[in-house]
C-alpha positions, 0 to 999 in steps of 0.5 A, a space after each residue: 500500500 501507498 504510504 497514505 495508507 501504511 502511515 495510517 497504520 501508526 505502526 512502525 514494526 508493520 511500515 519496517 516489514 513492508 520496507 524490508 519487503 520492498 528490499 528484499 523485491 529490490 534485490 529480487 530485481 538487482 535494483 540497488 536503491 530505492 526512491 524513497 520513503 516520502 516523509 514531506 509533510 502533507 501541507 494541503 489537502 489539495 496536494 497532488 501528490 498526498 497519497 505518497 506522503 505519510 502525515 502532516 505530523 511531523 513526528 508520525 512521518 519521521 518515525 514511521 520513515 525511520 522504520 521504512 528506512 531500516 526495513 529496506 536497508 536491512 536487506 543490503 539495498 538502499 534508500 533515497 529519502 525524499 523530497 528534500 525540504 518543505 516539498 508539498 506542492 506540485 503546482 509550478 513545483 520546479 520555481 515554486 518558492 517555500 518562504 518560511 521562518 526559521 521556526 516553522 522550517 526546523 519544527 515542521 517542514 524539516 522535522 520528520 527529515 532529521 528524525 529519519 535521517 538520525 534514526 534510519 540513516 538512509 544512503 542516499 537523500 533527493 533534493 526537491 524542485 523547489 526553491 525554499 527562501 529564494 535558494 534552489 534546494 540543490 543549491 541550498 549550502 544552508 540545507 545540504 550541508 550546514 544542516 543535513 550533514 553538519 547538524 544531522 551527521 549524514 554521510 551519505 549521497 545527496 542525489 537530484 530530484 529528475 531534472 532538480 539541478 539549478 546551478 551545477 557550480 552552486 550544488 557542488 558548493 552546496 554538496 549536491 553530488 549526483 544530478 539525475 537523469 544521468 547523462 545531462 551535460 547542463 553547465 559541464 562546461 561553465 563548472 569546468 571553466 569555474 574550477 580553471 580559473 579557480 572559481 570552483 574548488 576541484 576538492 568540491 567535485 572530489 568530494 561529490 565523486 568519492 561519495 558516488 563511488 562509495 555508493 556505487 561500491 556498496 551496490 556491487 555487494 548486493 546479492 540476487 534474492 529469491 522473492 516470495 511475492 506470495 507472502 509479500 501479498 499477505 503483507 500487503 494486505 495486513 498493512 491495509 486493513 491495519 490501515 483502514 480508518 473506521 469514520 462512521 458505524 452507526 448500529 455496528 452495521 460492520 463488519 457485515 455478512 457477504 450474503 445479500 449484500 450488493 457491491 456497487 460501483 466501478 472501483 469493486 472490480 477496478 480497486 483504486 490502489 495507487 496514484 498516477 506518477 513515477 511512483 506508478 507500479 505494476 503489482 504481482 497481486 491485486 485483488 479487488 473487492 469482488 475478489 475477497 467478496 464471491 458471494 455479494 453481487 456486483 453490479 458495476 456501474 459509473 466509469 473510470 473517471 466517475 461518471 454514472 448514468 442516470 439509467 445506472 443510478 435508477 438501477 443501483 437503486 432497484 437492486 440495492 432495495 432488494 437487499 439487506 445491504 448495499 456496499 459503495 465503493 467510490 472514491 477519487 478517480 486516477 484523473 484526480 491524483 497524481 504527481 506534477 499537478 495538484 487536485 483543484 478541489 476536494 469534492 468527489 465526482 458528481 456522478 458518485 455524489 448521486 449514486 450514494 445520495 440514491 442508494 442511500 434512500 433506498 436502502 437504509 444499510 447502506 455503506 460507503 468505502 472510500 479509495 482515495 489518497 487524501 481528503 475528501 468532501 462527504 455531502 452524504 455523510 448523514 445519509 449512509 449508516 458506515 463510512 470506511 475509508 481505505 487509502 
């Protein structure tokens, strides 16, 4: 599960476990590094990218990426934690400018940062897009280096975010050291002319090579892992019904009896489990409710992007009022969320708004499941008899 649902789980043993999981596939794959955890702190509720983020509390998502950290890199593989710093906008996120005061910066936004870099020493650390106080964070000395390394005692790789590198003279200064994608030539030659007429300190890109290399050694000691996805799956969903937040059971109608239950909605058999970005991935498993729900009809109505029919909603109805219970599963389509934009609102598609308001009026045990990354408005909240929201 995405961290939105791991981090609901408050359990730092269970996220160490998935860590560990997600070495071990690593390995399984001869990948070794892995982009992440994401401990930003959830600033908005509109951010696009809230599903890959843990909290917005700060000491929720450094511990609880302290426990993914140890978890992964147990396995020998190593982790990138990210973004670095006060990354929580993807609206013009490659000139946006974090403006913060001193207080606000250490006590929230870098935080969860020094909590996992201190407790789970990740091997590597990305810096963000962003500028915070008018500095490009791969330029940021004050960030990279008087804080990350001389404060918090890291000693490990600083790598760009894909395509972070503001001022290739600056970073090294900055102690910046890999800039991703790898092969761009952006300022190779003014850094070469810098260091010529002693503008740039050659000690500088040494000192960012030695810590590429170091990085590189460790990665030819990895050893191939045979993979149990099967118990990876069984973890997968452990952490996801941990992770379930129970927000409304009015006469403890769940858990329920499958039998004479309907499953409405287009997300029972398409089950929304991640966001759209570079965190997107192919699973080895998935199950859908249907799946885990042999025994309830199904009736699959709306679309991948929310829209239903009024032929839909008149028949959802009909069918919910001839049974016991009605189950929804709506929530925020894939159009809603994702990396490099932000949600432009917090309300759920029309479409599922109309199809709850109409089950709900025709059978009174109706219960709404929420899939989705981050907050949403619930118009029918005192309609329903359960709301129970899974990430």
């Amino acid at each position: 599960p995405t961290a939105v649902t791991a981090g609901a789980t408050w359990n730092r043993e269970l996220y160490r476990r998935e860590g560990e999981a997600i070495g071990r596939e690593a390995r399984g794959y001869e990948v070794s590094i892995v982009l992440g955890p994401r401990c930003n702190i959830k600033r908005n509720p509109l951010g696009g990218r809230n599903f890959e983020y843990i909290s917005e509390d700060p000491y929720i998502a450094g511990h609880m990426a302290a426990s993914f950290i140890k978890g992964v890199e147990g396995t020998g593989v190593g982790t990138s934690l990210k973004h670095f710093a006060v990354n929580n906008q993807e609206y013009k996120r490659m000139n946006g400018d974090s403006r913060l005061d001193e207080r606000a910066y250490r006590e929230i936004y870098l935080a969860s940062f020094e909590t996992a870099v201190k407790e789970g020493h990740p091997a590597t650390i990305m810096c963000a897009y962003n500028k915070i106080n008018g500095i490009h964070a791969s330029d940021n000395k004050k960030l990279l280096t008087d804080i990350l390394r001389e404060e918090w005692g890291f000693d490990g790789m600083v790598v760009t975010d894909w395509g972070a590198l503001y001022d290739r003279i600056e970073a090294y200064r900055a102690g910046c050291d890999l800039n991703m994608p790898g092969g761009s030539r952006y300022m190779e030659k003014a850094a070469l002319l810098a260091v010529k007429n002693g503008e740039l300190d050659e000690g500088l890109i040494d000192r960012a090579v030695e810590r590429i290399l170091n990085l590189v050694n460790r990665g030819t000691k990895i050893q191939p892992y045979e993979v149990d996805f099967d118990s990876h799956h069984s973890l997968a969903r452990e952490i996801a019904t941990e992770g379930a937040v129970l927000m409304k059971n009015e006469d403890n109608i769940l858990p329920l009896d499958e039998h004479d239950t309907v499953i409405i909605g287009y997300m029972a058999e398409y089950i929304r489990y991640q966001g759209s970005g570079s965190s997107h991935i192919n699973p080895t498993r998935l199950t859908n409710v249907i799946d885990s729900m042999p025994n309830a009809l199904h009736f699959s109505c709306s679309d991948a992007y929310g829209n239903v029919s009024s032929e839909e909603i008149e028949k959802a109805a009909k069918i919910a009022k001839d049974r016991k219970n009605a189950v929804l599963i709506v929530g925020l389509p894939d159009s809603y969320e994702s990396e490099a934009f932000d949600r432009e609102h917090m309300r759920l598609p029309d479409g599922y708004n109309a199809l709850v308001d109409a089950v709900a009026k025709a059978n009174p045990n109706t219960v709404v499941v929420l899939l989705g990354g981050s907050v949403m408005e619930l118009p029918f909240a005192d309609k329903v008899k359960a709301i129970l929201y899974m990430g």
